[in-house]
N, C-alpha and C positions, 0 to 999 in steps of 0.2 A: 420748337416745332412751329411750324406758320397755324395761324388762329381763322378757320372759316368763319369763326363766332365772329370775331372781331372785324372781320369783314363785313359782315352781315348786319353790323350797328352796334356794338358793343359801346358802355360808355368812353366818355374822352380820357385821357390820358393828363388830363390838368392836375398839376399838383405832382405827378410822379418823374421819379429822378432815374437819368440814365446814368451809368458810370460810363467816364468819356477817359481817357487816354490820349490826348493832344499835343501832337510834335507840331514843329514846324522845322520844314527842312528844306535848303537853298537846291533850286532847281538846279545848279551845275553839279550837286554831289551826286543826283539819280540821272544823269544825261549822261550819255556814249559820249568819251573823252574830254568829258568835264565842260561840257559849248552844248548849247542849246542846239538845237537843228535848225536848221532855215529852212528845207520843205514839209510843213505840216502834214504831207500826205506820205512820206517817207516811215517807213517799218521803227526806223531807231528815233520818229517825232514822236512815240507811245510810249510812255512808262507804266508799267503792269505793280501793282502791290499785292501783297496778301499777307494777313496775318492767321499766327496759328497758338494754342498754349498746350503746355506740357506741362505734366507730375511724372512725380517718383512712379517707379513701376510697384512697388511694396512700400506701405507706410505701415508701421507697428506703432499701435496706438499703446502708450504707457502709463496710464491712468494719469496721475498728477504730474509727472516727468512730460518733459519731453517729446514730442514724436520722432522717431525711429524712420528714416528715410533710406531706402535700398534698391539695387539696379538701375542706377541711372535714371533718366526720363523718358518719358511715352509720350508721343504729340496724340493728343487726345480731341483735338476739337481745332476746323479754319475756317476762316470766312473770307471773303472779297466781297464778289455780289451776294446781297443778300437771295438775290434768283435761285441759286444753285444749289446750295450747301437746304435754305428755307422753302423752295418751292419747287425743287425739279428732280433731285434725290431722293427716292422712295427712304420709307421705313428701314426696310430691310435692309439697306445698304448705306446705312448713314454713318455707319459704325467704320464702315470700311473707308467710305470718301472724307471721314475725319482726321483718320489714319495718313491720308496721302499726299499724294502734291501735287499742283497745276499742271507739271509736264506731265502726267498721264492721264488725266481727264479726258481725253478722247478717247483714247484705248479703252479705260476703265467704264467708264460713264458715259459717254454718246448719244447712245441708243436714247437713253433719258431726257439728254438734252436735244434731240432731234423729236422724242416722244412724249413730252412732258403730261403726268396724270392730272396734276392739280387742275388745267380748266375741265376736264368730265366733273371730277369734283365739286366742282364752282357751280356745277349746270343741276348736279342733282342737289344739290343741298341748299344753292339760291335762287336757281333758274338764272343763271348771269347770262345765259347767253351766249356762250364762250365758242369761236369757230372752231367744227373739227380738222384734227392734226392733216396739213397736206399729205400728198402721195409723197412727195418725194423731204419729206420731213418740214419740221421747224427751221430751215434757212435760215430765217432772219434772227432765231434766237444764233443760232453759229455766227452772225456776221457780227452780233453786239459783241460778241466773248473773243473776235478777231480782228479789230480793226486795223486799216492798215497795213492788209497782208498779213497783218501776224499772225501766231498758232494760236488756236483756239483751244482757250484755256479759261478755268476762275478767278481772274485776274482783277483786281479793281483799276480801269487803265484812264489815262488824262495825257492830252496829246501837251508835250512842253515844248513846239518848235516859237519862235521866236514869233513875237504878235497874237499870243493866245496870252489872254490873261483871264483874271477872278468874273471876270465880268461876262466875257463871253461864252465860260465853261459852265455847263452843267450835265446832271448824271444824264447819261451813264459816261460823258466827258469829265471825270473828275466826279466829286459826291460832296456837294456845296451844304453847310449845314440847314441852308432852308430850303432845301431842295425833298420833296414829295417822296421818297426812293419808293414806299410801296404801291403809292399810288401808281408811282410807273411801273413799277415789275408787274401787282396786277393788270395793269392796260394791256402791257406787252403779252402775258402769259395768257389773256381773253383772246386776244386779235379777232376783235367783232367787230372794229373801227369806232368802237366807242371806249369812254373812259369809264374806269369802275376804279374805287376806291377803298378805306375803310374810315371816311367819317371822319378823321382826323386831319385838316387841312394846313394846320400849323401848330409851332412852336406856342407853348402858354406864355412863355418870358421872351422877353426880346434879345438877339445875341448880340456881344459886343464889338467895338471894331478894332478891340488889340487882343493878342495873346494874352490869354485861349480862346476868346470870344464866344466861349459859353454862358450865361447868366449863371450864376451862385445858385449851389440846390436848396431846394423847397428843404425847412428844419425837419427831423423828426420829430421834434416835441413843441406842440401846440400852446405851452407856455410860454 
């Protein structure tokens, strides 16, 4: 669940480790007929990701044995922007939007993303200042989740047409590891023309410049 506390000045985040999952994969294997694009502004220059995890639908816990795994798999939980799934998705329906897929997020979900509650939230709990929702919706969150022309969807997308590199992309162009992502989603989710944050401006360790370019985690044991 997204953290008001933590917004609102919670301490730093020094010392604690994220668990990272790091591919590296050649832009001609996610590009429409293995070729980069040559017009950046072109539908098929977006490549969309998302990830999702599944369990067993029954596990039969066996004391010292074994666990007992039955029915296949349940997709239980996905993410791309952290926007969606963390800040735009009520309580009540998170259950459901974990369950699903990108291609029905407009059907499904919309309303949400055209109405998001988190800045009322933001207003009574920090006084952030958060503009209220236009008449004619949140626009500009649809235009982030469609770039391109494309469907709007929870997509994590990064345009790969030919002349975009590491350098000139960042979120929500791709999700660079020193890249601010809350810091943005709350700017974006306030839309009061100012920037709102949560206190945590960067990375404790420095990242490296080869596979996986994460720094080594902090030990558990102080010995």
């Amino acid at each position: 669940m997204f953290d008001l506390l933590g917004v609102g000045g919670a301490p730093t985040t020094d010392g604690v480790n994220v668990m990272s999952l790091v591919l590296e994969v050649p832009i001609d294997d996610v590009a429409q007929y293995q070729q980069r694009p040559v017009d950046s502004t072109a539908p098929n220059a977006v490549a969309g990701v998302w990830a999702r995890a599944l369990r067993p639908i029954v596990t039969i816990r066996n004391g010292n044995q074994d666990d007992g795994n039955f029915g296949g798999w349940q997709q239980v939980s996905r993410l791309a922007w952290p926007l969606v799934n963390e800040a735009v998705i009520p309580l009540q329906d998170k259950n459901a939007f974990n369950r699903g897929a990108p291609v029905d997020d407009v059907a499904s979900f919309g309303s949400y993303i055209l109405d998001p509650e988190l800045p009322g939230l933001l207003n009574l709990v920090l006084n952030a200042g958060c503009a209220p929702t236009p008449a004619d919706g949140r626009l500009d969150i649809v235009g982030l989740l469609s770039p391109n022309g494309t469907a709007a969807a929870d997509l994590l997308r990064i345009n790969i047409a030919q002349g975009q590199t590491y350098a000139n992309s960042g979120f929500p162009n791709g999700r660079r590891l020193e890249d601010d992502v809350t810091d943005t989603l709350l700017t974006v989710l306030c839309n009061n023309g100012g920037a709102l944050g949560d206190g945590v401006a960067a990375n404790d360790l420095a990242f490296g410049d080869d596979m996986p370019y994460l720094a080594s985690p902090h030990s558990g044991n102080p010995l």
